[in-house]
Structures are given as C-alpha cells and as structure tokens.
MITORVO-899094 format. One record per residue (C-alpha): residue in one letter; chain; x, y, z. Coordinates in steps of 0.5 Angstrom, whole numbers. Each point is the difference from the previous one (the first is absolute). Example, Ala and Ser with C-alpha at 12.3 -4.5 7.8 and 13.67 -1.06 7.14 Angstrom:
  resn  chain     xx     yy     zz
     A      A     25     -9     16
     S      A      2      7     -2
// end
This chain:
  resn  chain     xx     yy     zz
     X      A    165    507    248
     X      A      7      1      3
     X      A     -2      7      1
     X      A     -7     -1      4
     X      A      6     -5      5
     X      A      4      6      1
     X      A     -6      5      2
     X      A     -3     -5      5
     X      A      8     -1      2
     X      A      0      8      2
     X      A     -8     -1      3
     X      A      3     -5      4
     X      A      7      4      2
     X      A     -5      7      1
     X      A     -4     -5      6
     X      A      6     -2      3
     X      A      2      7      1
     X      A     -7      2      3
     X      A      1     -6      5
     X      A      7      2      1
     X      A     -2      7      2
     X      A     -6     -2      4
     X      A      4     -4      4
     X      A      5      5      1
     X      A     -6      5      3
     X      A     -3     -5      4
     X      A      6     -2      4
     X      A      2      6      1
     X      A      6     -1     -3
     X      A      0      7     -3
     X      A     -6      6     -3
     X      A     -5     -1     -4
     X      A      4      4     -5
     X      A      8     -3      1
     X      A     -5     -7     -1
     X      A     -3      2     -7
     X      A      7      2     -1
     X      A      3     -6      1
     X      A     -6     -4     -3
     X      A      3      4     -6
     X      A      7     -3      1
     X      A     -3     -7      0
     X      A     -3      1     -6
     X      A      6      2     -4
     X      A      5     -4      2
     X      A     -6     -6      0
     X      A     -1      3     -9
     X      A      8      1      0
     X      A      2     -7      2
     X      A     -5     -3     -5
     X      A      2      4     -6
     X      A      7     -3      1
     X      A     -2     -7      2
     X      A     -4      1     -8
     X      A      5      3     -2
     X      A      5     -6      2
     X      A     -6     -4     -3
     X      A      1      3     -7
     X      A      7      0      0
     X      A      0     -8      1
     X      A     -5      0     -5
     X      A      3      3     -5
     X      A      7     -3      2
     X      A     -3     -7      0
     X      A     -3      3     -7
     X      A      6      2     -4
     X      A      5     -7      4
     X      A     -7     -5     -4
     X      A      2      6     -7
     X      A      7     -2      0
     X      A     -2     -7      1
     X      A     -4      0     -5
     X      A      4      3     -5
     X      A      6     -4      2
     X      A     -4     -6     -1
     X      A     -3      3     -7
     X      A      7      1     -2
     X      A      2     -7      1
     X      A     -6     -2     -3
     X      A      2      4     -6
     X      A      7     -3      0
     X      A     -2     -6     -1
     X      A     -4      1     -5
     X      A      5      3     -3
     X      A      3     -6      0
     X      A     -5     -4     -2
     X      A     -2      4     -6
     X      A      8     -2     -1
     X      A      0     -6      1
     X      A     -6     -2     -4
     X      A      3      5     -6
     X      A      6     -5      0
     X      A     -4     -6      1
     X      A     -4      3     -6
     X      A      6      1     -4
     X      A      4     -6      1
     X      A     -7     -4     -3
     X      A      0      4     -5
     X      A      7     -1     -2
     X      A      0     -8      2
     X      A     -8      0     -4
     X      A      4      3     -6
     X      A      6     -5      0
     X      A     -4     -6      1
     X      A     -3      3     -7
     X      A      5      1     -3
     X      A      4     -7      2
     X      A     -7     -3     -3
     X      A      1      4     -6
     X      A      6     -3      0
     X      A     -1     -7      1
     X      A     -4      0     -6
     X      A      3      4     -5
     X      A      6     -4      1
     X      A     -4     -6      0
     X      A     -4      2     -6
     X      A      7      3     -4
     X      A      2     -7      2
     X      A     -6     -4     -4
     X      A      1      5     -5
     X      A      7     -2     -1
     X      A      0     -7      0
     X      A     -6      0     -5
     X      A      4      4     -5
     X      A      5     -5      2
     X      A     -5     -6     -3
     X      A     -3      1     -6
     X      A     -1     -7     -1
     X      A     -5      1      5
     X      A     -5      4     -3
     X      A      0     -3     -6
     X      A     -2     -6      2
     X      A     -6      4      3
     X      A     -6     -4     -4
     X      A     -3      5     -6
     X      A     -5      5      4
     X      A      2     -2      7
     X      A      3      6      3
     X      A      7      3     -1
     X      A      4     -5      6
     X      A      4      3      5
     X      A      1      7     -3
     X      A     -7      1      0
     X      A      0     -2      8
     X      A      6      5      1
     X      A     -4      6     -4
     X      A     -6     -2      4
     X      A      4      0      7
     X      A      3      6     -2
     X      A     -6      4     -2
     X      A     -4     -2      7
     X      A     -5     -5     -4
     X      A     -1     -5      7
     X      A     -6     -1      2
     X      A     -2     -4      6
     X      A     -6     -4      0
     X      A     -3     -3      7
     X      A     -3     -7      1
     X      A     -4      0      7
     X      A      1     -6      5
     X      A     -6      0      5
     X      A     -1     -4      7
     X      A     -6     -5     -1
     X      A     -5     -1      1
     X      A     -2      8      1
     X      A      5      2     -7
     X      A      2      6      3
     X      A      6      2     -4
     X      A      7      0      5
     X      A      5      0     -6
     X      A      2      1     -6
     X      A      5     -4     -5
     X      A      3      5     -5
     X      A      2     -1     -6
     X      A      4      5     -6
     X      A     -3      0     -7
     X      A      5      4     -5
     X      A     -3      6     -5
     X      A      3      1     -7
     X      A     -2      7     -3
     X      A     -6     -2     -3
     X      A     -3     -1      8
     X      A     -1     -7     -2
     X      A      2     -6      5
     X      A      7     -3     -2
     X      A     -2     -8      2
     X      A      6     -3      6
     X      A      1     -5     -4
     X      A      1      4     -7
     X      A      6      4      3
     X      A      2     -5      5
     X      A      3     -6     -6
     X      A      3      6     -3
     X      A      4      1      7
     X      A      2     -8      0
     X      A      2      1     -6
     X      A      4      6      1
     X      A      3     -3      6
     X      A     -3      6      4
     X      A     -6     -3      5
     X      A      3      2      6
     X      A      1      7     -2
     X      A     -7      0     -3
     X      A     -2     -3      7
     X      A      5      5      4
     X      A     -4      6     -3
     X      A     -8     -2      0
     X      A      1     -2      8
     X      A      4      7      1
     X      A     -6      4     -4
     X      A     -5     -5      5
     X      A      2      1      7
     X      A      1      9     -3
     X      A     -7     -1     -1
     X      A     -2     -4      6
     X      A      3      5      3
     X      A     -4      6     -2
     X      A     -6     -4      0
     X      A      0     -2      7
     X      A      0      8      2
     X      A     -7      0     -1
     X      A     -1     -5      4
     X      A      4     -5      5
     X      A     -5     -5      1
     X      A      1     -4     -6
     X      A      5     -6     -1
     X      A      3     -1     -7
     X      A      4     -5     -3
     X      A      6      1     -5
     X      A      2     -5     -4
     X      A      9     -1      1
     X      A      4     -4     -5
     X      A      5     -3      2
     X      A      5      3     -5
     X      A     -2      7      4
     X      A      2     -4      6
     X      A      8     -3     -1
     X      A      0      7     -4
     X      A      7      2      3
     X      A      1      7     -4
     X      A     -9      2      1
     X      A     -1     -3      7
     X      A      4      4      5
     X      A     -3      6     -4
     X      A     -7     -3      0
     X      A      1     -2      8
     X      A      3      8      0
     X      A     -8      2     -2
     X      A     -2     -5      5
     X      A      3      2      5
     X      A     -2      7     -1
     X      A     -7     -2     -1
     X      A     -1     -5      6
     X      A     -6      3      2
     X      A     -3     -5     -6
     X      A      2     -6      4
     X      A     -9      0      3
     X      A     -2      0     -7
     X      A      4     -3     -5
     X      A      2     -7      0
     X      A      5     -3     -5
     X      A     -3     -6     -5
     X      A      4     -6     -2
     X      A     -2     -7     -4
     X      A      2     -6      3
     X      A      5     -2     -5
     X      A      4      6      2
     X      A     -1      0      6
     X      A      3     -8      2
     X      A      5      3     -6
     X      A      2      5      4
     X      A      8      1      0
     X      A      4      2      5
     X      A      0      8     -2
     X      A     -6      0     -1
     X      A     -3     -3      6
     X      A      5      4      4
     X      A     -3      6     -3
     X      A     -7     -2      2
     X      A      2     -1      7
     X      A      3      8     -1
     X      A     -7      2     -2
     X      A     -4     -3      6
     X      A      5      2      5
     X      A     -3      7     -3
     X      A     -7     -3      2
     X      A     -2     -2     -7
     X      A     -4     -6     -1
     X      A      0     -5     -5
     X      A     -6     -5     -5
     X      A      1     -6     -3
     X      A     -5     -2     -5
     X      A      0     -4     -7
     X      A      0     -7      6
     X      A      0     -5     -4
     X      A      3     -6      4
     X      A     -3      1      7
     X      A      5     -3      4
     X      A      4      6      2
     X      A      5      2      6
     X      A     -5      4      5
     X      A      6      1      4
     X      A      5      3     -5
     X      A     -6      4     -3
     X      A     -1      4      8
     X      A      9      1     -1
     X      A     -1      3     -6
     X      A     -4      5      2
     X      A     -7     -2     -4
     X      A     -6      1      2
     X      A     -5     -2     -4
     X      A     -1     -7     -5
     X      A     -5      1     -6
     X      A     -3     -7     -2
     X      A     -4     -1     -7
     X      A     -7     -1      3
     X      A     -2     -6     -4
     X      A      7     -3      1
     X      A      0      1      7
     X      A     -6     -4      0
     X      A      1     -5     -4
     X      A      7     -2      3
     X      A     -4     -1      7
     X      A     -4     -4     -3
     X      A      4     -5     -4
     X      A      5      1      8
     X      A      6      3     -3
     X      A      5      1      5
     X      A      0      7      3
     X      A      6      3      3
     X      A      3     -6      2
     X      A     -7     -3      3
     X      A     -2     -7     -3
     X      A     -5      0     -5
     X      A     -7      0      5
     X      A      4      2      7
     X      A     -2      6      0
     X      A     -8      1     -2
     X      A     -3      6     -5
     X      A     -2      5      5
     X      A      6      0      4
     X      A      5      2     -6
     X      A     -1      7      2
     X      A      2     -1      6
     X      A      6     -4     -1
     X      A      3      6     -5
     X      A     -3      5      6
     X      A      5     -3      6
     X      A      6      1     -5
     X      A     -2      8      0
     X      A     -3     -2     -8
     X      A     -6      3     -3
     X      A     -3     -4     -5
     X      A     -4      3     -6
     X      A     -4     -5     -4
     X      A      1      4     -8
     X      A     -4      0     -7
     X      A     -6     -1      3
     X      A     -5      0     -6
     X      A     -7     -2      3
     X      A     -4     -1      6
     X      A      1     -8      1
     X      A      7      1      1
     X      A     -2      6      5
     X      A     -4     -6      4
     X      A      6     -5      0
     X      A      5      5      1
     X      A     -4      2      7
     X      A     -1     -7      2
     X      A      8      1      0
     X      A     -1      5      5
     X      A      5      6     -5
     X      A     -1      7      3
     X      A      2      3     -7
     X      A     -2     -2     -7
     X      A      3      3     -6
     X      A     -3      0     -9
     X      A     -5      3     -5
     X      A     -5     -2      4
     X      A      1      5      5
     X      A      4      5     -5
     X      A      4      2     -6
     X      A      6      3      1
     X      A     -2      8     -2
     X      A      5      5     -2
     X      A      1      5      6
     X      A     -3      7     -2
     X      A      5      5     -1
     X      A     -4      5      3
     X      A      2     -5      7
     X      A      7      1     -2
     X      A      1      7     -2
     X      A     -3      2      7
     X      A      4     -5      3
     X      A      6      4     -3
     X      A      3     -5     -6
     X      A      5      5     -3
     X      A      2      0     -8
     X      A      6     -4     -1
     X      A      5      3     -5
     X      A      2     -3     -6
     X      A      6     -3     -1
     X      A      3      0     -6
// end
C-alpha cells in the first residue's frame, strides 16, 4: 500500500511538471526546449522535497518509537522493581507466619506439657487417691495424666438446631478421655479421683486447653458453625494457667465467631472477683459466653449482658413447667410477663435463649408456642465424636509425650 501511494505521488509530480512546462511555452516565457528543461527542474525539485519531507517523517517516527521504547522499558523496569520487592515482602511475611505459627506450637506444646507434668506430679503426690478409686474402675488421676499425655482426647459434638426448620447452627462440644484399650473413661470415674486428690482444677485447666486446641483445627474446615466449650471456674481463677491460657486466646482470637464459652449458673452467680475479671478479659477479645444448668429462673438479664453472655440454655420441660406454675422470671412477677414474650424479654438483654434436653415431639410444641429460636436433646441428636480424618485434614498435630 505505501508503495502504490508513492508511485501516484510521483504520477502527480511528473503531471505538475508537464503543466509547468506547457505553461512556459504558451506564455512564451522561453522555447519549447528551455520549457521542457524547466519542467524537469520542477520535477526534481517537486520528488526531492517530498523525499526529504518522508525522510522527516520517519525520522519522527522512529524518534517517537524509540522515546515510547525507553518509556516502556523504564516503566517495565519499575514494574519489576516492584515486584522485586514484593516478592520480598511476601518472602518475610511467608517467613515471619511460619516463625510465629512454629512458636504458637511450640508455646501450646508447652502449656500442655507443663500442664500434664504438673497432673502428673500431684497424682505421684497422692496415692491415697488412687486407691480409694472403686475396684475395676479406671487407674484415677494417673491414668487421666497417660491419656492427656499420649493425645487420647476426643471431642464429642451435640447439634443446637433453630426451630421450627432444626437446621443445625451450633454445636456443644464435649472431651471424652480414652485409655489404652481405646475404651471410653467415664467423667464421673476420673473426676472423684480428681476430688479427691484435690486436682479438679488441673483436671479442668487440661480438658478445656485440649477442647478449645481441637476447636480450633475444627474450625478450618469450616468457619460457619458455632461450638460451645464448657469453662470451669477452677480454669478461670487460675493465676498460674490463665495468662498463658489467655496468651493462647489472644493468638488464637480469630475463634471469638465460633466458639463460645459455657458456664453452669451456680458458677456463674459464684463467680469470684479473679474470675470475673478473667471473663471480662476473654470478651474484651470478642469471645462470647453461655449459661446453662438454670435452675432458678429468677436471673439478672442485666448482669448476665455486662459479663459478656450471650446465650441462656433452659431445660425444655423446666422451662415450661416454671411459666406454668408463674415462677418469677428475671426479676418479673409471676404472670407479668406472658409465655410467648420470654424470648423477647432475654432478646432485649442481647441473650439468646436455648431450650435444652428436648426428648419428644411434645415438648418441641410447647417450646414454639414460647416463641424459642433454638432447641437442644437427643431428640434432634446424640453428641457424636468428630472423625479423625476431619481433624487430621484440619492439620491436629501429634502432641509429645511428657514423661
């Protein structure tokens, strides 16, 4: 194409020229030889000026070319620079998670070590415990230590459905410990032989630690689901476990969506004043807290919202059967309040209410006549152990023994 321009450029000077030397002879401004002469000049001179002009042209052109080269290297250069240095960057960041990664391991390997030497120590330090362990009853405190030690934990999880759809929205967690046989050690077995021993708080200290480490691999499979851990006083006035507990927290903060705390109601209106300010340090963190085993129904809503707790876990029949003989509730007059505003009433205090050990359709009925979002028993689920192969993905690394 730009050769085919050039060619009628050249046609167009060559016509120019003709005319010019026509011009010349009809005018008479010289002879028919001198004119063609002249229209030969124009010619070249007409050809010349546009080879130079072309020539400027190009040389524009290709000035302009090599500026947008130089740009575009120096803008490519930049771009590599940077990414030079993000590649940096990342490499630290890479680095630094692995560091802090291998020294919240390594600090959770310790707590528990120093825990399960601690447990160990004292059940050396009172025999008179283990024997007064019923015959065939599992070996007490020292068999709890071997099965914390050696990693026997498993953590059983019951569903907490919303009504009346029973979609499952939580779970409540509970830590079963194995001995060497792989057979369930009953709570109540180890736990008298902890009483006795005067080691329930260390017993304590090491089930929620193991719970709330588990929990934690659980939850990278999924983030969605909410489980509620049990917490014992004895963990929460704790001055030796606690800060290091808290440490674990503080690290591990990203769990305050999905797991909350669960206290008994004795404990809770017992609390002292260590472990109340402990409480109030974990939900400074986010965490959120439970209370069940209600008994008394006559509860402070307000104290309950300053404490960080956000759910209230009722026995079905127990709830229902104290609106029906018009208990007071929550400071409230026997009858001040009607049945299908209770929900209401704990809701305006930020308190989820929970109806538990539902075990029949009849109670289901009378539970949403109270207008209760969530529902809790056997009958919408046994606790069920997690499957290993769920925590093994999750990444539960193998804890070492301590002797």
């Amino acid at each position: 194409m730009p050769r085919a321009t050039d060619i009628l450029i050249i046609l167009t000077y060559a016509m120019v020229a003709v005319v010019a030397a026509l011009a010349f002879e009809r005018f008479g401004l010289m002879g028919p030889a001198m004119a063609w002469i002249m229209g030969g000049v124009v010619f070249l001179i007409a050809t010349q000026a546009h080879s130079a002009a072309a020539r400027a042209a190009e040389k524009r052109a290709f000035e302009t070319a090599i500026q947008e080269i130089r740009a575009a290297n120096l803008s490519l250069a930049e771009e590599l620079e940077a990414a030079q240095a993000s590649i940096e960057t990342l490499k630290e960041e890479i680095r630094e998670g692995a560091a802090n990664r291998d020294h919240a391991l390594a600090g959770e390997v310790k707590v528990l070590e120093q825990l399960v030497r601690k447990l160990g120590a004292a059940a050396r330090a009172a025999p008179a415990a283990a024997a007064a362990m019923p015959a065939g009853a599992p070996a007490g405190i020292e068999t709890v230590r071997a099965a914390l030690a050696e990693n026997r934990v498993d953590l059983y999880l019951q569903p907490v459905v919303g009504l009346p759809q029973r979609k499952t929205y939580f779970y409540e967690s509970y830590t079963r410990l194995r001995d060497p046989a792989g057979n369930i050690i009953p709570p109540a077995a180890f736990l008298a032989a902890a009483e006795e021993a005067g080691l329930v708080g260390e017993v304590d200290n090491l089930l929620l630690f193991r719970c709330v480490q588990i929990v934690r691999r659980l939850t990278r499979t999924d983030r969605r689901i909410g489980i509620f851990c049990n917490l014992s006083m004895h963990s929460m006035a704790d001055e030796i476990f606690f800060p290091a507990f808290l440490d674990f927290i503080r690290r591990h903060k990203d769990l305050s969506g999905s797991l909350i705390f669960e206290i008994s109601q004795a404990a809770f209106e017992t609390r002292t004043p260590v472990a109340a300010r402990n409480m109030a340090r974990l939900a400074d963190f986010g965490f959120r807290f439970s209370i069940d085993q209600i008994r008394d129904l006559n509860i402070d809503l307000a104290e309950m919202q300053r404490a960080g707790v956000r759910f209230a876990k009722i026995e079905g029949r127990r709830l229902v059967q104290a609106l029906n003989d018009g208990e007071r509730v929550a400071g409230r007059e026997g009858g001040a309040i009607q049945p299908q505003d209770i929900a209401a009433l704990f809701a305006r205090y930020g308190v989820d209410l929970i109806a538990e050990k539902i075990e029949d359709e009849a109670t289901v009925v009378e539970i949403l006549d109270l207008d209760i979002a969530y529902g809790q028993g056997h009958l919408f689920g046994e606790p069920r152990p997690v499957k290993d192969e769920i925590l093994d993905a999750a990444g539960e690394p193998q804890t070492r023994k301590s002797a």
